[in-house]
C-alpha positions in Angstrom: 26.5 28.9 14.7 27.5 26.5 12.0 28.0 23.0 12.4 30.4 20.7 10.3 30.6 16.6 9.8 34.0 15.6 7.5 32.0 12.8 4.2 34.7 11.5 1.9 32.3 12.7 -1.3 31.2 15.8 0.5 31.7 18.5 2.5 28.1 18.7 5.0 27.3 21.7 7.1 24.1 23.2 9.1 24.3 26.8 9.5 21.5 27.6 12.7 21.1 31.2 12.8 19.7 33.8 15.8 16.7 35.1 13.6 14.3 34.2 10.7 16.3 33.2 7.7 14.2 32.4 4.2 16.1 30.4 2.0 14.2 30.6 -1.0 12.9 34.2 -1.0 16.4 35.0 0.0 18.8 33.5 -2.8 15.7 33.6 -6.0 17.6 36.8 -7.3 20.6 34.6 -7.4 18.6 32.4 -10.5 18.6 33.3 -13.6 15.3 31.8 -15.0 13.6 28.6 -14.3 16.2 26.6 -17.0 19.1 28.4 -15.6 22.3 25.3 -15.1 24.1 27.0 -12.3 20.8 27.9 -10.3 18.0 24.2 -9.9 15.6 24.1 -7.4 14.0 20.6 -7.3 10.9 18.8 -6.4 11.6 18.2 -2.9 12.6 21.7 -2.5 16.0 21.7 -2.4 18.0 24.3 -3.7 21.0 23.1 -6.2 23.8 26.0 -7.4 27.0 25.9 -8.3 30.3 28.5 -8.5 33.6 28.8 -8.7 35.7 29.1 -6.3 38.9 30.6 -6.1 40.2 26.9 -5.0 38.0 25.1 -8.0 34.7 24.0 -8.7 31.7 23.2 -6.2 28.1 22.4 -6.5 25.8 22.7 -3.2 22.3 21.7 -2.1 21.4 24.1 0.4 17.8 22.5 2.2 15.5 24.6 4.4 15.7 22.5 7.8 13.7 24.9 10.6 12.9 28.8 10.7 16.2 29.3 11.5 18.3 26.6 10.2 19.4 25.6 6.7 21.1 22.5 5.9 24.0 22.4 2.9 26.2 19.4 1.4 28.3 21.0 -0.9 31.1 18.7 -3.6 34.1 19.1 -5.5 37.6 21.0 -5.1 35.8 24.2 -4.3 33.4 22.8 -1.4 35.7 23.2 1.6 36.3 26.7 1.1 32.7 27.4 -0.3 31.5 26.3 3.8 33.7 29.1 4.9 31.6 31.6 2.9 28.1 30.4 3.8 27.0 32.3 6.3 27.6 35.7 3.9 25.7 33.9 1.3 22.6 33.9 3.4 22.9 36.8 4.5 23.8 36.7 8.0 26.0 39.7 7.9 22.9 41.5 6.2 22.2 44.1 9.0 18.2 45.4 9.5 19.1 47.7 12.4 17.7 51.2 11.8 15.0 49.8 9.0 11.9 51.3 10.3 9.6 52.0 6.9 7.1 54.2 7.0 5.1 53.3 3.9 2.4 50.6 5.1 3.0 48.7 2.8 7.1 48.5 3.1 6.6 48.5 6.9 3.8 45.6 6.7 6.0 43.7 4.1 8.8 44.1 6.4 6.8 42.6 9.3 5.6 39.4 7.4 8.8 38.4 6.1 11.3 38.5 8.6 13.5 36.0 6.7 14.0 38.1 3.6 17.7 39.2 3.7 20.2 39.9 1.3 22.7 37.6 -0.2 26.5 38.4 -0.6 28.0 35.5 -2.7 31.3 37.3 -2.8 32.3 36.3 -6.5 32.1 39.4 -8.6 32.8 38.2 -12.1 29.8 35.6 -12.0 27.4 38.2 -10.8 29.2 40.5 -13.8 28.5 38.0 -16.9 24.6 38.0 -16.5 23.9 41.4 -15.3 25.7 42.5 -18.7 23.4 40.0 -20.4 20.3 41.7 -19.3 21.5 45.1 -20.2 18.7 46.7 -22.4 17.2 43.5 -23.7 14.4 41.2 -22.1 14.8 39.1 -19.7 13.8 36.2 -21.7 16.1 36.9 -24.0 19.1 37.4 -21.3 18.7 34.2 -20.1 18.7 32.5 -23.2 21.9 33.6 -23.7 23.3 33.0 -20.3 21.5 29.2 -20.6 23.4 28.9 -24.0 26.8 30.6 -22.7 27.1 28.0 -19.9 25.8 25.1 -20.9 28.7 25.4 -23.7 31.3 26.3 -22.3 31.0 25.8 -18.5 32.1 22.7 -16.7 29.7 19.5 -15.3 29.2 20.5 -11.9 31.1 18.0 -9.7 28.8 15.7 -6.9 25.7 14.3 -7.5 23.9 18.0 -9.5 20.9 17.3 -11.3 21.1 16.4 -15.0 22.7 20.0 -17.1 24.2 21.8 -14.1 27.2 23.5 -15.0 29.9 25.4 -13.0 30.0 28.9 -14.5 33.2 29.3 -17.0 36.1 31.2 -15.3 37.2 34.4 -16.8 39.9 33.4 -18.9 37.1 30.7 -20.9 34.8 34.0 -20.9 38.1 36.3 -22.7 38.3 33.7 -25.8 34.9 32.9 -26.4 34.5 33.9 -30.3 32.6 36.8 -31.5 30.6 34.6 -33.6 29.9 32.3 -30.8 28.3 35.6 -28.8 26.4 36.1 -31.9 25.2 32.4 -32.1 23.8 33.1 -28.7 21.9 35.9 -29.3 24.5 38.7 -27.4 25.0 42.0 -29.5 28.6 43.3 -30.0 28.4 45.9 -27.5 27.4 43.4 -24.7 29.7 40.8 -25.7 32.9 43.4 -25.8 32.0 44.2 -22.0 31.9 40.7 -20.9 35.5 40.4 -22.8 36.8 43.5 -21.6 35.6 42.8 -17.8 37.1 39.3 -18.3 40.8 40.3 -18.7 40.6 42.5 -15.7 38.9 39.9 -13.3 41.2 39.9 -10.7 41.0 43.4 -10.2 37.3 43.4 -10.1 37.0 40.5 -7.8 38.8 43.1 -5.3 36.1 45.1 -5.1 34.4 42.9 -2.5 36.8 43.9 -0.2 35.9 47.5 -0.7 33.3 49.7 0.3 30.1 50.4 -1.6 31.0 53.3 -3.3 34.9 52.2 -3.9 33.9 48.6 -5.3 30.8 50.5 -7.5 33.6 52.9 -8.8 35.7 49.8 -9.2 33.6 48.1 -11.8 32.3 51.1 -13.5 36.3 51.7 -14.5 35.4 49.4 -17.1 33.8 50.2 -20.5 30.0 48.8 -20.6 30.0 48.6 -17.2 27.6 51.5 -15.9 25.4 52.2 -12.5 22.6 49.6 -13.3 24.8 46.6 -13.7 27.1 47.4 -11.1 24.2 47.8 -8.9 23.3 44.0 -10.1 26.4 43.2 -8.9 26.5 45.1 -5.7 23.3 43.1 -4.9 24.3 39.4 -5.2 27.8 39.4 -5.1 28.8 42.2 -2.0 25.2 42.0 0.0 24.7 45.6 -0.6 21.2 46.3 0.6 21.0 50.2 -0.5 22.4 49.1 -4.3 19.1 50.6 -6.5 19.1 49.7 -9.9 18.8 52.9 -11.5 18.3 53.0 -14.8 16.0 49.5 -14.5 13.7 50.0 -17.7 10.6 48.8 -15.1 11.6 49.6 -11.6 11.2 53.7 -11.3 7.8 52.6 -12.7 6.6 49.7 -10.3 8.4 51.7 -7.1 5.6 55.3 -7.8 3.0 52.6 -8.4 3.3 50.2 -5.9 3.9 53.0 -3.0 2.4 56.0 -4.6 -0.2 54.9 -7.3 1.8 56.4 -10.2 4.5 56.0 -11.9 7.7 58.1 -11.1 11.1 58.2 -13.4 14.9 57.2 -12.5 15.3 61.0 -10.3 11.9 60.8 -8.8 12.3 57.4 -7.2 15.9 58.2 -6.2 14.5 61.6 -4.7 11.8 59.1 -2.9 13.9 56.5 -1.5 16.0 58.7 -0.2 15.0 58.5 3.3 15.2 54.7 3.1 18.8 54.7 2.8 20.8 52.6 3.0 18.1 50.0 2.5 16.8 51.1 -1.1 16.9 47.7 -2.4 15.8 45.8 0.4 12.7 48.1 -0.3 12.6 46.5 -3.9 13.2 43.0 -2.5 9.7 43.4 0.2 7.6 44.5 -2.6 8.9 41.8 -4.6 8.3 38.7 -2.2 5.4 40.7 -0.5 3.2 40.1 -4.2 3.1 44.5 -3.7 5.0 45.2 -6.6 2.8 46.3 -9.3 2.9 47.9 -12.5 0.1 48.8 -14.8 -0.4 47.5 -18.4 -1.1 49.9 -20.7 -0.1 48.4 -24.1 1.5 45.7 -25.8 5.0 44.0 -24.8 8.0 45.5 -27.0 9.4 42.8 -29.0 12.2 40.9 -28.4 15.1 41.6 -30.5 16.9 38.8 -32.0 20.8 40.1 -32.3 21.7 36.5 -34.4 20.1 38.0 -37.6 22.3 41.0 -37.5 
């Protein structure tokens, strides 16, 4: 049930759902980093992001109000049609029927965090950009870039956003950013050549939310760069695709055999594994995550992190 009251500077909705909703643990794989201008959480807890929206620009402050009930004020051109999209985005359509885990610790995480779910934001191309970012590099380093990227060459974000939001740039900004510009930011030329290829075909990729898991991952992957790890990123913010594993992952085979098996397993073992989890294979990811279960073993010093500007 959502509730709606019309503000001349804003567009205000409470969305009161039948079960547990999380807010935080829900939408934190939406952030990209702590410094991250489309993604803010502040000190009273609120929870700031902006996107674009087919109809323009919106920034919204989503608030945890109950168990059951979050709160939203959303501004700019974009906001009214943003409200018509926020139940998706936390995650009511998500569906747990049939998830009955039989690892202790899946089947315990599941039990003490009934208001994980997973979100389905429903714009592909901003999910696109920073999953190509992260391909093969650190983390760190990803989010450098996308922090650089954005804060460039992304709008302010309309309403009352805390100081350095930005609304992420639309694909045709994304198409003519300059090679050297990439460089400046730290992105190789391989990397930088997806996001630019992906970028002219945007409205065709943006279709692929329509489509069904394996049409919309076969969708994206038409595109060169684009291969079954980032369009499993994808699959996971943007369409709400619970089962989406992130094969490939340079960690995750490894912190899946150790967390649940006390060793590490590689990209065919831990598909093997999962397999009778399906179609929840990531929501098994996300309960180890916000359970603290997640663990990987340390056994020698971090790889460093390339710098692609000197090159």
């Amino acid at each position: 049930m959502t509730t709606q009251a019309a503000h001349p500077d804003a567009v205000e909705t409470t969305l009161v759902s039948a079960r547990p909703l999380a807010l935080a643990s829900t939408l934190a794989p939406l952030g990209r980093g702590p410094y991250d201008p489309c993604h803010r959480t502040t000190a009273d807890g609120a929870l700031w992001r902006t996107s674009l929206m087919p109809t323009g620009a919106v920034t919204y402050r989503l608030t945890q109000a109950g168990a059951t009930t979050v709160s939203c004020r959303a501004w700019g051109p974009g906001a009214a049609e943003f409200e018509t999209t926020l139940a998706d985005l936390l995650g009511e359509a998500d569906d747990t029927a049939g998830f009955a885990p039989e690892h202790p610790k899946v089947a315990e995480a599941h039990r003490r965090f009934p208001g994980l779910r997973i979100p389905r934001t429903g714009r592909v191309f901003e999910a696109l950009v920073p999953a190509i970012l992260e391909q093969r590099v650190h983390t760190v380093a990803a989010r450098a870039s996308w922090r650089r990227l954005v804060t460039r060459y992304g709008a302010p974000a309309p309403g009352p956003a805390p100081d350095g939001m930005r609304v992420p740039p639309p694909a045709e900004v994304w198409r003519r950013i300059p090679s050297w510009e990439f460089h400046r930011a730290g992105v190789d030329p391989r990397r930088s050549r997806a996001i630019v290829t992906a970028a002219a075909v945007a409205n065709r990729l943006e279709e692929s939310a329509a489509m069904s898991a394996p049409d919309a991952a076969a969708r994206l992957r038409v595109v060169p760069g684009i291969g079954e790890w980032t369009a499993a990123e994808v699959a996971q913010r943007a369409l709400g695709d619970a089962d989406a594993l992130s094969v490939g992952d340079f960690h995750l085979s490894a912190i899946v055999g150790w967390s649940l098996l006390g060793r590490p397993l590689d990209d065919a073992e831990m598909v093997e594994y999962l397999e009778s989890v399906r179609p929840h294979r990531h929501r098994v990811v996300r309960l180890l995550q916000v359970s603290g279960q997640a663990v990987k073993p340390k056994f020698g010093p971090r790889t460093p992190i390339t710098d692609h500007r000197g090159r």
